[in-house]
N, C-alpha and C positions, 0 to 999 in steps of 0.2 A: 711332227719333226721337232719344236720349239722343245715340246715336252721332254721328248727321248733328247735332246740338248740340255739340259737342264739339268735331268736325271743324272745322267753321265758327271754333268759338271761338279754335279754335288756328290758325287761318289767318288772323283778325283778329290775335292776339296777335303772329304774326309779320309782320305787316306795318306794326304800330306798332311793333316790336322795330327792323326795317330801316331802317322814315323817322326815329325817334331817333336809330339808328346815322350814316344818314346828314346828318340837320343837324348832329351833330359835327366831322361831315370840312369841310376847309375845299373850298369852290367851286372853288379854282385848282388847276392844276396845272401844271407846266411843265417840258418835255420838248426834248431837243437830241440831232441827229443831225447827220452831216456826209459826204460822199464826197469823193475826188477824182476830178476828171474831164481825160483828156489835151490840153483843150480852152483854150485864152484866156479869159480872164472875160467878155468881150464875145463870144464864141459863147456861152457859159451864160448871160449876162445876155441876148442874145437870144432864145434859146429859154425861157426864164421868164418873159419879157415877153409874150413871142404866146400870151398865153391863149387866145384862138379855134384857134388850133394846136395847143395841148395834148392836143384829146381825140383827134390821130391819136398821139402815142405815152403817153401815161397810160391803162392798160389798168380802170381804175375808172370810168374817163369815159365815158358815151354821149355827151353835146354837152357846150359850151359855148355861150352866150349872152349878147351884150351886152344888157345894162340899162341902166336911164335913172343917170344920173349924182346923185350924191350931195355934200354938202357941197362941190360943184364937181369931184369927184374921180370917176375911174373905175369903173363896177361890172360884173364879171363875175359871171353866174350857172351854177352848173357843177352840171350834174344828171348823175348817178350814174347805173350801170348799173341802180339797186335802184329807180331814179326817184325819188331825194331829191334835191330842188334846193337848194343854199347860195350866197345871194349875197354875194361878196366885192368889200369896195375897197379901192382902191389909196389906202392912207393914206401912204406914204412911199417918195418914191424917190430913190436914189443913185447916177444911174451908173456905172461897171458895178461898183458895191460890194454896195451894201444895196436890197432893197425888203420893202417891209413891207403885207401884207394881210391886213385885220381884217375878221370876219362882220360884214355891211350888213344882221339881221335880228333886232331885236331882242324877237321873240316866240318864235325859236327854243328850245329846252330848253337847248342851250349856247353858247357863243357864246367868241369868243378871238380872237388875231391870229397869223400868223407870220411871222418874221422871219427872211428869206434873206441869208447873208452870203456875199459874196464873196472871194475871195483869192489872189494869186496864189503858185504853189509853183516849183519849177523844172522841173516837170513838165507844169504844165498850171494846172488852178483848183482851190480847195476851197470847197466849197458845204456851210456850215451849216446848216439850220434851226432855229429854236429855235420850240417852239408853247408860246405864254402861253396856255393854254385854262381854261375857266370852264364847270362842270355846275352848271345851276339847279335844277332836282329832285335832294331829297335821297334820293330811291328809285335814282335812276340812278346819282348819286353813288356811292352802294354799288356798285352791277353794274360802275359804270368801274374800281372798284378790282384786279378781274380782269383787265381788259384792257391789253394794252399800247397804253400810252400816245402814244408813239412811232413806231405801225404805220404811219400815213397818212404821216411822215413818210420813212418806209424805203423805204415803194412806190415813194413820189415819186421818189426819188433814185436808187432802181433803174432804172425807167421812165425817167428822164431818159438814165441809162447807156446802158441797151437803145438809146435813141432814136439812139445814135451809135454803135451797134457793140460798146461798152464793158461790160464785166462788173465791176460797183459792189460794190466791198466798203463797207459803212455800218458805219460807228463810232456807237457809243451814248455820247452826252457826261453823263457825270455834273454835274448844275449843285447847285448848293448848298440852292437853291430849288425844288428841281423833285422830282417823284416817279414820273417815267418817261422 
């Protein structure tokens, strides 16, 4: 009984240890990634726009799903292979520069935006991401600090590649403010 006492006590201990840990960390993080693609900006800005398109070449995606519309703005809901749905809107757009798509749920555990930049090269396009993202639990907090930050956005731009033939080399942009 002393033991299973103990046990316990130090499994509480470390789980007050972790949530202190993490309400130190701050919530945000922010992450940039980029490829180039042999492509026009207005082929990339098309195929980044056809969200209901996406889940035939984004290999993460079972569906997509249009949603009811928000603050007048578009909402796509894109459920995972793992069957986690996140609904996204389309808070900004630029064509064939910039759009910008921020989580439309705010009960989620985190919740961010990203910001696709376009560009042209004399090649073709380079497609930025940057993800402004936000962990609301500071238990998770902690666990994201393992994780790359950056992953969702390297698939994507792989997956985008893929989608055209292309073999994506992904650069990881050091931002000043960011920690992945």
């Amino acid at each position: 009984m002393k033991t299973l006492l103990i046990a316990v006590g130090g499994l509480l201990l470390l789980v007050v240890v972790v949530a202190v840990i993490g309400y130190a960390l701050p919530k945000g993080h922010v992450s940039k990634r980029a490829a180039v693609y042999s492509r026009p900006p207005e082929v990339i800005w098309s195929a980044i726009t056809d969200f209901a398109g996406q889940a035939r070449w984004r290999t993460d995606l079972k569906t997509i799903e249009q949603a009811p519309a928000q603050n007048g703005k578009p909402v796509w809901r894109e459920i995972a292979k793992n069957g986690d749905a996140v609904p996204y809107e389309t808070t900004e757009t630029d064509p064939p520069r910039r759009l910008v798509r921020t989580i439309a749920d705010p009960k989620l555990p985190f919740g961010g935006r990203w910001i696709y930049e376009l560009a042209p090269t004399p090649s073709g396009t380079r497609l930025t991401i940057t993800e402004e993202g936000e962990v609301y639990n500071p238990v998770f907090r902690v666990v994201s600090r393992f994780m790359d930050m950056g992953a969702t956005a390297t698939r994507y731009l792989e997956a985008l590649g893929a989608s055209f033939g292309e073999q994506t080399a992904v650069e990881k942009i050091e931002d000043p403010r960011g920690t992945g």
